[in-house]
ChimeraX commands (.cxc) that place a marker at each C-alpha (Angstrom):
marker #1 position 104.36,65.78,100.75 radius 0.5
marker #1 position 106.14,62.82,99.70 radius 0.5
marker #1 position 109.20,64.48,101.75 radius 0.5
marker #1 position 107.49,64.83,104.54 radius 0.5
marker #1 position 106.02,61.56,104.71 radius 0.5
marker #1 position 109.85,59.93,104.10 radius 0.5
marker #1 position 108.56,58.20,100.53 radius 0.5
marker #1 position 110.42,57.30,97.45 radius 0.5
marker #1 position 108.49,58.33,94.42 radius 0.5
marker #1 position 105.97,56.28,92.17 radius 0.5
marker #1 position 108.96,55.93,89.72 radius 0.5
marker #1 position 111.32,54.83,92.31 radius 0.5
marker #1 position 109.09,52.29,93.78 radius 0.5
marker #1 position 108.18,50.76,90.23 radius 0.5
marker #1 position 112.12,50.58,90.06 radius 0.5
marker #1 position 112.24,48.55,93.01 radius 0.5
marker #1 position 109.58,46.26,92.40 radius 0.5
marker #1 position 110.81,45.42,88.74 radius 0.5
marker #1 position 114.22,44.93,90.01 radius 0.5
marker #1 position 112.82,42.85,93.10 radius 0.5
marker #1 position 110.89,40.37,90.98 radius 0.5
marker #1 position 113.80,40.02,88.06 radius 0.5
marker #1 position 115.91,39.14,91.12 radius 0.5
marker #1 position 113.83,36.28,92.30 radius 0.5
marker #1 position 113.15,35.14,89.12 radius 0.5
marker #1 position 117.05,35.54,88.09 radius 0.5
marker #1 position 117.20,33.10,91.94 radius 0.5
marker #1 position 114.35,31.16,91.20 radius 0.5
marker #1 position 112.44,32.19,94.43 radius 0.5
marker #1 position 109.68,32.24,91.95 radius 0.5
marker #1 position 108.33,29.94,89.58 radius 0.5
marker #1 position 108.86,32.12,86.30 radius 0.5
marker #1 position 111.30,30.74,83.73 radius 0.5
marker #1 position 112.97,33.01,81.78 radius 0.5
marker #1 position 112.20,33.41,77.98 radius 0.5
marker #1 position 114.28,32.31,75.62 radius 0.5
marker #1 position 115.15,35.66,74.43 radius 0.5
marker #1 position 116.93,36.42,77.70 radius 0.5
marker #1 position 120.25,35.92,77.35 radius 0.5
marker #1 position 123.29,36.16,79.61 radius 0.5
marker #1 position 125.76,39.02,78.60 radius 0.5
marker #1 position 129.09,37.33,77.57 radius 0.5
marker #1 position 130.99,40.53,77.34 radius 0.5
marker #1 position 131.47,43.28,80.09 radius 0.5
marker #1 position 131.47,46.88,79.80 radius 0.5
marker #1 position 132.88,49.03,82.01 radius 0.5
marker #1 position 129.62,49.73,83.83 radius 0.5
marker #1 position 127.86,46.26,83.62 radius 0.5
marker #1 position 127.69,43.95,86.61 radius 0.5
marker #1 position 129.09,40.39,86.36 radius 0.5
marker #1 position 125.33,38.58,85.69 radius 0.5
marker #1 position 124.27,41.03,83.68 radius 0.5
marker #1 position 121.96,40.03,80.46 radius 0.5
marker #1 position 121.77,41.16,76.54 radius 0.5
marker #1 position 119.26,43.83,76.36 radius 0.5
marker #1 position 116.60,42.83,74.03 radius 0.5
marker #1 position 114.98,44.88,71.13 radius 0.5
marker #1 position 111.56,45.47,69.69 radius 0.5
marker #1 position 110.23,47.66,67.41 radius 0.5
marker #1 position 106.98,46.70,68.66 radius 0.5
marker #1 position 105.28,48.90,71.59 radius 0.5
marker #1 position 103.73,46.15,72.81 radius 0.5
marker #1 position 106.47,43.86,73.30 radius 0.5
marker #1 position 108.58,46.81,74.24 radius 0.5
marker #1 position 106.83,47.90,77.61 radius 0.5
marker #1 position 106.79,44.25,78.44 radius 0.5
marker #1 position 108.74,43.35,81.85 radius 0.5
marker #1 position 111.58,41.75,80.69 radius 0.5
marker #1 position 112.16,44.03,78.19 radius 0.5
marker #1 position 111.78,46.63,80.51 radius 0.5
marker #1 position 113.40,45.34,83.36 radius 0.5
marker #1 position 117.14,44.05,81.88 radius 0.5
marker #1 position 118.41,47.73,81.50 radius 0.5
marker #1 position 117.39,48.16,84.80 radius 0.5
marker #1 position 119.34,45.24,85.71 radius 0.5
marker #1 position 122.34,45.77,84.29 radius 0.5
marker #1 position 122.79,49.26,85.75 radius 0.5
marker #1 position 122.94,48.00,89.07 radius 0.5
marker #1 position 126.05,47.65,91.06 radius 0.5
marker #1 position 127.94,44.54,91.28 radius 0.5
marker #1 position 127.42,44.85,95.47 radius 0.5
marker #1 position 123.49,44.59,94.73 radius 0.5
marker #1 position 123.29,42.09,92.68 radius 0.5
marker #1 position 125.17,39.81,94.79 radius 0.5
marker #1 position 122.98,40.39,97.41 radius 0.5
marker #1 position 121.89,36.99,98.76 radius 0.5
marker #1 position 118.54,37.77,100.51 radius 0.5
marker #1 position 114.88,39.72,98.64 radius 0.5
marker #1 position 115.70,41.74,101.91 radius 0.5
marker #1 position 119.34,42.06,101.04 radius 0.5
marker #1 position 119.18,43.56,97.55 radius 0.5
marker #1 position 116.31,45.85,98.25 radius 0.5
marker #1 position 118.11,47.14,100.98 radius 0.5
marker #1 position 121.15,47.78,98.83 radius 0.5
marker #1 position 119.14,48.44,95.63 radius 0.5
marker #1 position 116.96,51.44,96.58 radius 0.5
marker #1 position 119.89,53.96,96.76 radius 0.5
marker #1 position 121.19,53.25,93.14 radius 0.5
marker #1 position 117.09,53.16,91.78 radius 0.5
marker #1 position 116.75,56.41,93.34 radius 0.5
marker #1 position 119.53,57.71,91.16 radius 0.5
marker #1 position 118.20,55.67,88.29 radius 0.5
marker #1 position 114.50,57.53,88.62 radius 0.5
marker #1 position 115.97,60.72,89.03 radius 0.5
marker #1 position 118.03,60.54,85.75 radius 0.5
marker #1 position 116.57,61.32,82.18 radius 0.5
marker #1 position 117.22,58.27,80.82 radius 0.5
marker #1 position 114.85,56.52,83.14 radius 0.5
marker #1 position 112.42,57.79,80.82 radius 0.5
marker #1 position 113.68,55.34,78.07 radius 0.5
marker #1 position 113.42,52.62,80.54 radius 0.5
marker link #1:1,2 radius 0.2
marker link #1:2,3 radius 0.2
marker link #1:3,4 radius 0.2
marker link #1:4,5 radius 0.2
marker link #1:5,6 radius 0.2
marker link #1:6,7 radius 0.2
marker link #1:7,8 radius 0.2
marker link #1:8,9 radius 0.2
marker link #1:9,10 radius 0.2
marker link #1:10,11 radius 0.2
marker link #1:11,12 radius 0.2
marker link #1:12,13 radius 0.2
marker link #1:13,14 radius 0.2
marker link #1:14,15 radius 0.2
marker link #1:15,16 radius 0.2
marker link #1:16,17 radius 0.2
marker link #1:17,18 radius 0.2
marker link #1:18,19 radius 0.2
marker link #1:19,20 radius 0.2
marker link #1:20,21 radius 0.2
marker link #1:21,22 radius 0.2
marker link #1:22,23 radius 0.2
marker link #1:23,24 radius 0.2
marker link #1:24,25 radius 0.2
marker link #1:25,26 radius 0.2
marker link #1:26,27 radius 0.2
marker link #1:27,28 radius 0.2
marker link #1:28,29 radius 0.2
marker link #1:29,30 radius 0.2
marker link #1:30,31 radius 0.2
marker link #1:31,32 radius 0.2
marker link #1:32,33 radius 0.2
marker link #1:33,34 radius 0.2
marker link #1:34,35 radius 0.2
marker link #1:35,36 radius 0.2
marker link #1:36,37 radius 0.2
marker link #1:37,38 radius 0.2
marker link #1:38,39 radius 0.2
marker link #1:39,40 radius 0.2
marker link #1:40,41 radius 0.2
marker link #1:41,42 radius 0.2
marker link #1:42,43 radius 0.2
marker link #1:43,44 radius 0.2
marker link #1:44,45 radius 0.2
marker link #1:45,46 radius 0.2
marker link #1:46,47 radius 0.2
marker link #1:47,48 radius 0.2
marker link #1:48,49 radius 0.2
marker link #1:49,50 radius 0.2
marker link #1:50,51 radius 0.2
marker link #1:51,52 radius 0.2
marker link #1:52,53 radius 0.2
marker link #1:53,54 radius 0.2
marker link #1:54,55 radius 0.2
marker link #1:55,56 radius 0.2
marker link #1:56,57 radius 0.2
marker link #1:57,58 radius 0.2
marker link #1:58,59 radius 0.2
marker link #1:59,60 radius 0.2
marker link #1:60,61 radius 0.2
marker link #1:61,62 radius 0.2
marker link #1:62,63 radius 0.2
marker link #1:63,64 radius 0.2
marker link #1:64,65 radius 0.2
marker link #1:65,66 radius 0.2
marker link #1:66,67 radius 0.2
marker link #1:67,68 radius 0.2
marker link #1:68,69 radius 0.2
marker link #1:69,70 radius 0.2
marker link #1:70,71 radius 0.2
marker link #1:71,72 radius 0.2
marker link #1:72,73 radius 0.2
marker link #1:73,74 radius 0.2
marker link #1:74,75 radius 0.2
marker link #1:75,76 radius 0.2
marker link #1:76,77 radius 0.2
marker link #1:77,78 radius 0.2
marker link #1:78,79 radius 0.2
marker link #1:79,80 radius 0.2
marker link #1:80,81 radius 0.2
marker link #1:81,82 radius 0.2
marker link #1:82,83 radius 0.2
marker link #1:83,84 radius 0.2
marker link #1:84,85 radius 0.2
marker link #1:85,86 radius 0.2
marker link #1:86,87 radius 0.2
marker link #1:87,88 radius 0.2
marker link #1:88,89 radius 0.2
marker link #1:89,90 radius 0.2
marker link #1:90,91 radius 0.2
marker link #1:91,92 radius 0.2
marker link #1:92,93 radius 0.2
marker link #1:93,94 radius 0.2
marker link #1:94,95 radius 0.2
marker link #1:95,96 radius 0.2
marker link #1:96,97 radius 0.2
marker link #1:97,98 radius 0.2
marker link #1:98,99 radius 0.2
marker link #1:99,100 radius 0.2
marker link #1:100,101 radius 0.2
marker link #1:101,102 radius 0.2
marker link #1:102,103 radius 0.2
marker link #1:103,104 radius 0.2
marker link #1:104,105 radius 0.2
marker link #1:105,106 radius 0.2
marker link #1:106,107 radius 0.2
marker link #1:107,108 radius 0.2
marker link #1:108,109 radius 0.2
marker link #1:109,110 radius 0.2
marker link #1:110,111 radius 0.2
view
């Protein structure tokens, strides 16, 4: 059905939205600072973006499922091309493709 109707999935449009808000907060489009556990990354891997941030740990499920925990490996699997995007627009536009790939995968599920 979802075919049919031309939709992404639930886990594909969760993707998007977490990625969509962590990019206005990461612009400030939104008045949500960010914590002072979120760090910038100061060394790049071969797969991370250029603004990409240090993942954060918990042991704690609570704190673990929370959205910036959540969201920053999410981030920093994105393409350099989306997250230069300069518009909301823009990088949903140029987001959805690579989330789609991201829900798809098996590690999503550790996401």
């Amino acid at each position: 059905m979802l075919q049919r109707l031309e939709w992404d999935s639930l886990a594909t449009r969760r993707l998007l939205n977490q990625g969509t808000m962590f990019f206005k907060i990461h612009h400030g489009l939104v008045n949500i600072p960010f914590p002072t556990v979120v760090i910038p990354s100061l060394r790049l891997g071969r797969a991370n973006n250029t603004l990409s941030y240090q993942p954060i740990q918990s042991r704690v499920n609570t704190y673990r499922y929370s959205f910036f925990v959540r969201t920053i490996p999410i981030w920093n699997r994105l393409p350099q091309p989306v997250i230069a995007a300069t518009t909301v627009s823009q990088f949903q536009t140029l987001a959805l493709p690579a989330l789609r790939d991201m829900a798809t995968t098996p590690t999503h599920q550790s996401l």
